[in-house]
C-alpha atoms as one frame of an Amber mdcrd trajectory, in Angstrom:
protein
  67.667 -42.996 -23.769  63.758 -42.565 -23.939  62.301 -42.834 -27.093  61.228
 -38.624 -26.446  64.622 -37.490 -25.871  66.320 -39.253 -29.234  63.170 -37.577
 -30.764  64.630 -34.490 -29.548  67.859 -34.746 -30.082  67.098 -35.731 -33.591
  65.277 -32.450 -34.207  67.966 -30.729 -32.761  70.207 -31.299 -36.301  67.289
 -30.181 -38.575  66.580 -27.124 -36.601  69.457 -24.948 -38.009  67.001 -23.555
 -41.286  64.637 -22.141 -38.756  64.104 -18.210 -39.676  65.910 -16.218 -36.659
  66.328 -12.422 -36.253  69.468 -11.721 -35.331  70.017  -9.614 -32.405  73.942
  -8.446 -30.335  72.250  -8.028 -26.355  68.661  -8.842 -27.246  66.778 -12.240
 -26.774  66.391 -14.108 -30.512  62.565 -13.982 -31.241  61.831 -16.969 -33.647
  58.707 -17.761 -35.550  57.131 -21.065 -35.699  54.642 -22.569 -37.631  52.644
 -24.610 -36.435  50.801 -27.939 -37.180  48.174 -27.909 -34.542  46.230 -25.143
 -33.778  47.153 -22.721 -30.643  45.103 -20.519 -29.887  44.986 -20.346 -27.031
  48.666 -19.537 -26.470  47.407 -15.800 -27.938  45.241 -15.973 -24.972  48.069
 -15.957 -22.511  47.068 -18.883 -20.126  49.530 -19.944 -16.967  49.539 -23.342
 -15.468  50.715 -22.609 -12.519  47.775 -24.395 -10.616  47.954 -27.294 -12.768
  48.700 -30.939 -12.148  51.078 -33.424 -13.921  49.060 -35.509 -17.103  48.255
 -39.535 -16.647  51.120 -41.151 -17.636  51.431 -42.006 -20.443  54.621 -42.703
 -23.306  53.839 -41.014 -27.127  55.967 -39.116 -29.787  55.906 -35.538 -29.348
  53.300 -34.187 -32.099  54.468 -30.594 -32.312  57.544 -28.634 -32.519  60.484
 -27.610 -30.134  62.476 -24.075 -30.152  64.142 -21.626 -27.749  64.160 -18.431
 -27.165  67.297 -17.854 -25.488  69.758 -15.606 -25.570  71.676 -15.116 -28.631
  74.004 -17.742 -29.258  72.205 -20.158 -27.186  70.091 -23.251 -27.556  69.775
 -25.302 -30.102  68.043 -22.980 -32.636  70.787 -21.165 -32.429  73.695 -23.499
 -32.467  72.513 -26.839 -33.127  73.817 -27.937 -29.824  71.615 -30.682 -27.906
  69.430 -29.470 -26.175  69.835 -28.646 -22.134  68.445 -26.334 -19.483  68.071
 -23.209 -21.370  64.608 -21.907 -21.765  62.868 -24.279 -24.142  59.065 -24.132
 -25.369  57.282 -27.287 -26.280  54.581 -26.156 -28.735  52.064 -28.161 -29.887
  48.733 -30.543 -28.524  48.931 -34.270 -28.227  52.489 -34.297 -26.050  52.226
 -37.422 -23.638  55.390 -37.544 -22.521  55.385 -39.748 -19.376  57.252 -38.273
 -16.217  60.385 -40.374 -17.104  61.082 -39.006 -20.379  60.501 -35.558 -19.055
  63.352 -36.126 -16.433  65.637 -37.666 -18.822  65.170 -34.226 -21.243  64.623
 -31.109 -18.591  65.728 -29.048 -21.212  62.660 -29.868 -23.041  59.729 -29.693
 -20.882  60.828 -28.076 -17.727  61.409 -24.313 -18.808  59.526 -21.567 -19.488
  57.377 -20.858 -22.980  58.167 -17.305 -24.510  56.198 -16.892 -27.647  57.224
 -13.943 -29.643  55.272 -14.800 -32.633  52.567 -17.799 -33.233  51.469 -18.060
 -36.861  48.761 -20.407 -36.803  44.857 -21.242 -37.558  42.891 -20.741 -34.097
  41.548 -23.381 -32.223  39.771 -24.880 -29.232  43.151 -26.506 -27.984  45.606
 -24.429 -25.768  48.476 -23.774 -23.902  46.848 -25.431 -20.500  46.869 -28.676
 -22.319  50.192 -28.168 -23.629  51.543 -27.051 -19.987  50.038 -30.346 -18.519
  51.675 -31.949 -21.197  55.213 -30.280 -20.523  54.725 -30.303 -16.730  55.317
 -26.804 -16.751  55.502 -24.812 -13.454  54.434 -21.016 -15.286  53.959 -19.705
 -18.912  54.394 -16.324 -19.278  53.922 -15.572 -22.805  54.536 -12.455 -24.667
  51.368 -11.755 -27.142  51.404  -8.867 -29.412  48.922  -5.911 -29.399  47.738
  -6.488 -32.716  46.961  -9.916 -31.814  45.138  -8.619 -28.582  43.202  -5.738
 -30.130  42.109  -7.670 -32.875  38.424  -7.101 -33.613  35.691 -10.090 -33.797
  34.344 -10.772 -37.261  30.633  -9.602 -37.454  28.908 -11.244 -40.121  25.048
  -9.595 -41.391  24.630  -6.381 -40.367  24.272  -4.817 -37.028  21.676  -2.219
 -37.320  21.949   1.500 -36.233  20.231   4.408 -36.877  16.672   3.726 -39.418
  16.281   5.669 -42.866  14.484   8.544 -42.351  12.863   8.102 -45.540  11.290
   4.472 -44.679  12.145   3.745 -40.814   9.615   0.658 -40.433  11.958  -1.274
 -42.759  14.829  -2.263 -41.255  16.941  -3.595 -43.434  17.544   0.140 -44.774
  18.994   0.865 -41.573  22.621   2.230 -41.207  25.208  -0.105 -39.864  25.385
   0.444 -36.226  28.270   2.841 -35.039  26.781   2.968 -31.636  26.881  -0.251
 -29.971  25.576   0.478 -26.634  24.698  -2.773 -25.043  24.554  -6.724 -25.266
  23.976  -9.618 -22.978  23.343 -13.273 -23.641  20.865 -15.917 -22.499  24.124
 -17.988 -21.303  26.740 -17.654 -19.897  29.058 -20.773 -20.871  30.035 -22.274
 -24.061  29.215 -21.399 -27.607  27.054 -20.071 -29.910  24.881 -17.971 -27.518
  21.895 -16.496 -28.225  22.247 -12.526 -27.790  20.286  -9.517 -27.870  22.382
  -6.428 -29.121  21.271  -2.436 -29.052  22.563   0.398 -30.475  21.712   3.631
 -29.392  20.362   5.205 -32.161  17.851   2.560 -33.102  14.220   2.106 -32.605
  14.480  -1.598 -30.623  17.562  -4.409 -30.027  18.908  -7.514 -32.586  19.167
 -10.843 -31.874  22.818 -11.992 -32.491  24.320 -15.443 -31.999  28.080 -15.493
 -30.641  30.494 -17.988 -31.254  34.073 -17.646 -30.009  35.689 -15.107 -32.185
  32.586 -13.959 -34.409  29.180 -12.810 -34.011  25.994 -13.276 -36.828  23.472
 -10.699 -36.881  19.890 -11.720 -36.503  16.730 -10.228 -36.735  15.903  -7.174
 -35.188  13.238  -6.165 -32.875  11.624  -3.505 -33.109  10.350  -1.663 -29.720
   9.109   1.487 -30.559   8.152   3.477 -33.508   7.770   7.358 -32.400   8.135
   9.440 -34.765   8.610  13.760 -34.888   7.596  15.838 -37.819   8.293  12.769
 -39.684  11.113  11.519 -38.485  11.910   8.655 -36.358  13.063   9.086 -32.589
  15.405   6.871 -30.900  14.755   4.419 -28.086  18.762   5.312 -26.978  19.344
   1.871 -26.010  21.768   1.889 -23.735  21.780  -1.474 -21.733  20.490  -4.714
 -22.437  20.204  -7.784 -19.456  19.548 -11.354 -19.161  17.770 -13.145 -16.457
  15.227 -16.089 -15.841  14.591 -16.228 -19.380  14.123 -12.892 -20.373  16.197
  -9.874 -21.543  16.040  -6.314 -20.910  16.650  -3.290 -22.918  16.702   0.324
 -21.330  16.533   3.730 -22.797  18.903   6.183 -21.290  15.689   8.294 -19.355
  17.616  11.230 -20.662  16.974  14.119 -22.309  19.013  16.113 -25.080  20.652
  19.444 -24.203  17.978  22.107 -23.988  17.668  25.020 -27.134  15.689  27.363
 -26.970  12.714  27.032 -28.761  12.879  23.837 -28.983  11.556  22.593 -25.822
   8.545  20.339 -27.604  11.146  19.097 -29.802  13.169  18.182 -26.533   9.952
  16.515 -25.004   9.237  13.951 -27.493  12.449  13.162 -27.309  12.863  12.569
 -24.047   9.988  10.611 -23.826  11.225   7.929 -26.409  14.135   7.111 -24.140
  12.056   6.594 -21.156  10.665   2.951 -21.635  12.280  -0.584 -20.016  11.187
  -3.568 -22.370  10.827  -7.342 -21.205  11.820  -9.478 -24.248  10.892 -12.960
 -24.019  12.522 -15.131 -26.762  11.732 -18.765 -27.270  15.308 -19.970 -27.770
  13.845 -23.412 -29.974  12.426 -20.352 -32.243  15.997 -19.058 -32.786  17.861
 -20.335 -35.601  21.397 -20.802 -34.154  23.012 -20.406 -37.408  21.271 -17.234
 -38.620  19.570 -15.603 -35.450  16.385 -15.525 -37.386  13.279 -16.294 -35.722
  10.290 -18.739 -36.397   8.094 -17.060 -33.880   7.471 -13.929 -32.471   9.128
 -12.672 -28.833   7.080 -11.643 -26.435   7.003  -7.908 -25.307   6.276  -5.749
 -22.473   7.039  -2.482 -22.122   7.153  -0.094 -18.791   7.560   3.367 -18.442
   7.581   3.297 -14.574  11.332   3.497 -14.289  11.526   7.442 -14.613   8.705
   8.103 -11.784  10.851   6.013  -9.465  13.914   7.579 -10.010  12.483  10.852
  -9.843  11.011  10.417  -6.504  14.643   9.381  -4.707  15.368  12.534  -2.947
  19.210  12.581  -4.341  18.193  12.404  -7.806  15.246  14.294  -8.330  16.657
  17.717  -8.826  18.438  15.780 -11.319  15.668  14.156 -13.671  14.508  15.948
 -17.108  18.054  17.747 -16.990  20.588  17.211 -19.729  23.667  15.209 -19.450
  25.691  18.531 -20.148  24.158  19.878 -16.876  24.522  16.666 -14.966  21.231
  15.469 -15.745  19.687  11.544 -15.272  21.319   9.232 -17.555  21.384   5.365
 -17.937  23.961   3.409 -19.232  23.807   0.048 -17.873  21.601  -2.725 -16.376
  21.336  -5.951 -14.943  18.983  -7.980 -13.288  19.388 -10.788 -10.364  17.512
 -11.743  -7.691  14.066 -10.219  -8.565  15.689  -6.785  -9.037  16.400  -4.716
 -11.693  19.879  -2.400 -11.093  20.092   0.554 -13.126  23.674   2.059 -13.686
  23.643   6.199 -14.473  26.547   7.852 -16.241  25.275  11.027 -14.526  24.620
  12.600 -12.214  27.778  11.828 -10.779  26.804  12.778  -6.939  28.445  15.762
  -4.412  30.952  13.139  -2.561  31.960  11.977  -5.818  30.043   8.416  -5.987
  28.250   7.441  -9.617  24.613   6.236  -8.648  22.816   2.969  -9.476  19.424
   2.696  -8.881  17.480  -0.310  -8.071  14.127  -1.451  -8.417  11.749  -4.963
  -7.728  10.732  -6.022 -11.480   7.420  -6.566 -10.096   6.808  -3.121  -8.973
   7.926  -2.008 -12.614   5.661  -4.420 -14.811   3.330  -5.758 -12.705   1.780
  -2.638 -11.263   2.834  -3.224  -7.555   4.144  -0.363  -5.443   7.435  -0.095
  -5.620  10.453   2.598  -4.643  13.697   2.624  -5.414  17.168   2.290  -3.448
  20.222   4.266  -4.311  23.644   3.006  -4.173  26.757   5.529  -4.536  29.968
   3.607  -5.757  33.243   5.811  -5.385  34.548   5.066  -9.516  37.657   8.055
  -9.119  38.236  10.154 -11.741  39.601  10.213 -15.137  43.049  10.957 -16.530
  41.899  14.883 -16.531  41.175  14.625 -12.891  37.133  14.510 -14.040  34.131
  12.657 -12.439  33.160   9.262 -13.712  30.259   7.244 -13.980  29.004   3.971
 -15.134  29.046   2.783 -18.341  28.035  -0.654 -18.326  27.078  -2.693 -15.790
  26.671  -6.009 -15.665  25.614  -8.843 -12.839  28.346 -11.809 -12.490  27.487
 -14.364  -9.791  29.463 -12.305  -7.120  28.104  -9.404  -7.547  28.730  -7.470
 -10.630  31.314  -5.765 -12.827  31.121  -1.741 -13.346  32.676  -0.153 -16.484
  33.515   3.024 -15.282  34.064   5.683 -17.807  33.822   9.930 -17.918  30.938
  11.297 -17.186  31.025  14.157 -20.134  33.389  12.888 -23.237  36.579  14.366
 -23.335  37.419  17.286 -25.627  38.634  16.088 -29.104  37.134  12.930 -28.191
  40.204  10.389 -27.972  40.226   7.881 -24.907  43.657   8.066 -22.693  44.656
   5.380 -20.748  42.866   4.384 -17.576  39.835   6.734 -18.587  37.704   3.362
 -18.427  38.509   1.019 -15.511  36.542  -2.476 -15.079  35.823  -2.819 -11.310
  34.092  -5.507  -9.426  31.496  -4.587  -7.178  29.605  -6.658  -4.498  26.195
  -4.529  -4.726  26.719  -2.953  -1.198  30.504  -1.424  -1.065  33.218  -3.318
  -1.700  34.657  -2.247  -5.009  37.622  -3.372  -6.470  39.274  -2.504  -9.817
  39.987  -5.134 -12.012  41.386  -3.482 -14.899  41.976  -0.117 -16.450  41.676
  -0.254 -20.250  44.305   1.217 -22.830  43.875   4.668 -24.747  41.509   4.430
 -27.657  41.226   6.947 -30.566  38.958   9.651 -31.482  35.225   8.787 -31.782
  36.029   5.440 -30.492  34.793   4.792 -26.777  34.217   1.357 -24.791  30.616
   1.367 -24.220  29.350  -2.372 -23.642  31.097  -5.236 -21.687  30.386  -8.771
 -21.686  31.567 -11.552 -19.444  32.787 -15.064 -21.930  34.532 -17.406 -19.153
  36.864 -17.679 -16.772  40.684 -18.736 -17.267  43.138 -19.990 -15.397  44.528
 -16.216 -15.205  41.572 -13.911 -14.970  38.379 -13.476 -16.893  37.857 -13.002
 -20.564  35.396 -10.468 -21.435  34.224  -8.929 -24.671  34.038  -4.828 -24.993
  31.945  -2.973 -27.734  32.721   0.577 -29.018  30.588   3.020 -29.399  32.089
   5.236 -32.269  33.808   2.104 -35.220  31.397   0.376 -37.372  28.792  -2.860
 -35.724  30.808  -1.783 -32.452  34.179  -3.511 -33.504  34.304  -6.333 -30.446
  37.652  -7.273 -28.505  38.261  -9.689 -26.413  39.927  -8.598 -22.803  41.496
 -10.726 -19.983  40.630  -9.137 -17.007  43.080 -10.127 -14.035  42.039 -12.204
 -10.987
């Protein structure tokens, strides 16, 4: 017998004070501690396009349970251990081919985690299905664990003290988180630039897996009404050939009457595109402070473009209420900047997105723009939808789709917001369509992290819970 399987059969006597719930009909869920760190297995990874390890002969480092049915396996009886479903949990196993065939009971079934309590890690459940030579993982992750919000550390700002807006620090915490992107794309930290709408400008932020530091903040504009400071409405910020973008919503507030100059200056503070150039040796990784000043350039060219396509000018200077111009997301690639609008949603039902050659928006060449209609269906209430993000992936891009006017009573039902993929020209194809969120609490920015063997992991912001209360996604392949 291999020096694996008496290891296992071994553990198999000491297993019997291992917490179990019982259950008459229903599968035993058992919780494990345990000594390395998976986190990964929260992340619900398959190996089922994996290849078998190097051989190689070592003890087993972590721990071995079942979750079988009740009375089975040896959690439950003490029994040795045979074909019924078996997880090996743990990194570090390098058991060689041999010792898995001498102990299929061990390595050769599937993983069913009910419950990991553990500290996170880099180290996951690919490594551990190499390990195992598993053929599939499907693992069972629980919403709490899935919906649970990255730690932001500083303070994302929002909205500026009326009293002393030029100091930002007095700011309110953002509750609008409207937009982010990052000048990579791969690994961690990253070096991001984050808006909420009700600012006056964008923060620099630096990610790492599972948190996010606030930086400094930028300021990009500083109009002011009868004292009081206007907002940029930030809603979309970009990354390209080493600059980002940040773009004000070219919208304008819901029309009272007598208060049409009030209306105009505030329109007018949305309608500017900014170039940010940040020298990334001048960011400090572990604060997102600077040591040198970015480089700015502003454009209001944008709304003169968009006004002059003939399917959206009897659209521009109208409110969102009354299916007025509206931008909610942007991304650049290939010289061009795309603009996505949450309204006008258009007569054959298709949410526009506009786009434009940078040059002919800051370096004074002539320049129109091209409209593209993409077909995002309707809501749960059988309403239009438009885009809400959008962001450019090297295919193409990914749309967040979401209601064109907020529902009544606010609160987000199921499949409201759908992630699609979309080629630039026509092909679109949905990718996901996000739970039901509560009142005041709507997905407003989306951010790509890296690609897993099952899908793509992407980060959503909400507009609505305090410094936009991040979760991480896996969006199918």
């Amino acid at each position: 017998m291999s020096e694996a399987s008496k290891w296992a059969e071994s553990r198999n006597r000491r297993v019997s004070n291992v917490k179990k719930r019982p259950a008459q009909g229903r599968r035993r869920r058992i919780q494990i501690r345990l000594a390395n760190r998976p986190s990964i297995i929260r992340r619900g990874l398959t190996a089922d396009r994996t290849r078998d390890l190097p051989e190689r002969d070592a003890r087993p480092s972590g721990r071995l349970y079942t979750t079988d049915e009740p009375g089975h396996g040896a959690a439950a009886t003490g029994h040795p251990l045979d074909r019924r479903r078996v997880g090996c949990v743990g990194s570090g196993f390098g058991l060689s081919r041999a010792d898995r065939d001498s102990a299929p009971g061990m390595c050769r079934a599937m993983l069913n985690v009910s419950a990991i309590l553990g500290r996170p890690a880099e180290t996951g459940l690919l490594r551990i299905a190499l390990a195992c030579g598993l053929a599939a993982l499907p693992v069972t992750v629980s919403a709490k664990d899935q919906s649970k919000p990255w730690k932001v550390s500083g303070k994302l700002l929002g909205e500026p003290d009326p009293k002393h807006p030029a100091e930002a620090e007095r700011s309110e915490k953002a509750r609008d988180v409207s937009g982010i992107a990052c000048a990579t794309d791969t690994g961690f930290p990253r070096i991001c630039l984050v808006a909420d709408d009700e600012s006056q400008g964008a923060q620099v932020a630096i990610l790492r897996d599972g948190s996010l530091v606030a930086g400094r903040f930028i300021r990009l504009i500083d109009a002011t009404r009868n004292g009081k400071p206007l907002e940029l409405d930030a809603e979309g910020v970009a990354y390209a050939d080493g600059a980002f973008y940040v773009i004000g919503s070219h919208g304008r507030p819901r029309r009272e009457h007598g208060q049409d100059a009030e209306g105009d200056a505030r329109a007018e503070a949305t309608r500017h595109l900014f170039r940010i150039r940040l020298d990334p040796n001048a960011v400090d990784p572990e604060t997102g402070q600077l040591r040198a000043e970015p480089e700015i350039t502003g454009t209001a060219a944008l709304a003169r473009i968009i006004a002059d396509i003939p399917a959206l000018a009897p659209f521009h200077d109208r409110a969102l209420e009354e299916g007025g111009v509206t931008i909610e997301g942007v991304a650049v690639r290939a010289g061009r900047l795309h603009a996505g609008l949450r309204g006008p949603v258009l007569a054959d039902g298709g949410a526009a997105v506009v786009s434009v050659p940078l040059a002919g928006l800051f370096d004074g060449k002539p320049a129109a723009g091209t409209l593209a209609t993409v077909a995002l269906g309707p809501d749960s209430r059988g309403q239009k939808r438009g885009v809400r993000d959008l962001v450019a992936v090297p295919d193409g891009f990914l749309i967040l789709a979401g209601p064109m006017h907020d529902p009544e009573g606010g609160a987000v039902a199921a499949g409201d917001y759908t992630v699609f993929a979309w080629d630039g020209t026509g092909a679109l194809r949905k990718r996901l369509d996000l739970p039901g969120y509560p009142d005041r609490e709507k997905p407003e920015a989306l951010l790509p992290l890296d690609e897993r063997s099952d899908g793509q992991r992407v980060l959503v912001f909400f507009d609505g819970p305090k410094e936009g209360a991040p979760r991480a996604l896996m969006l199918p392949r």
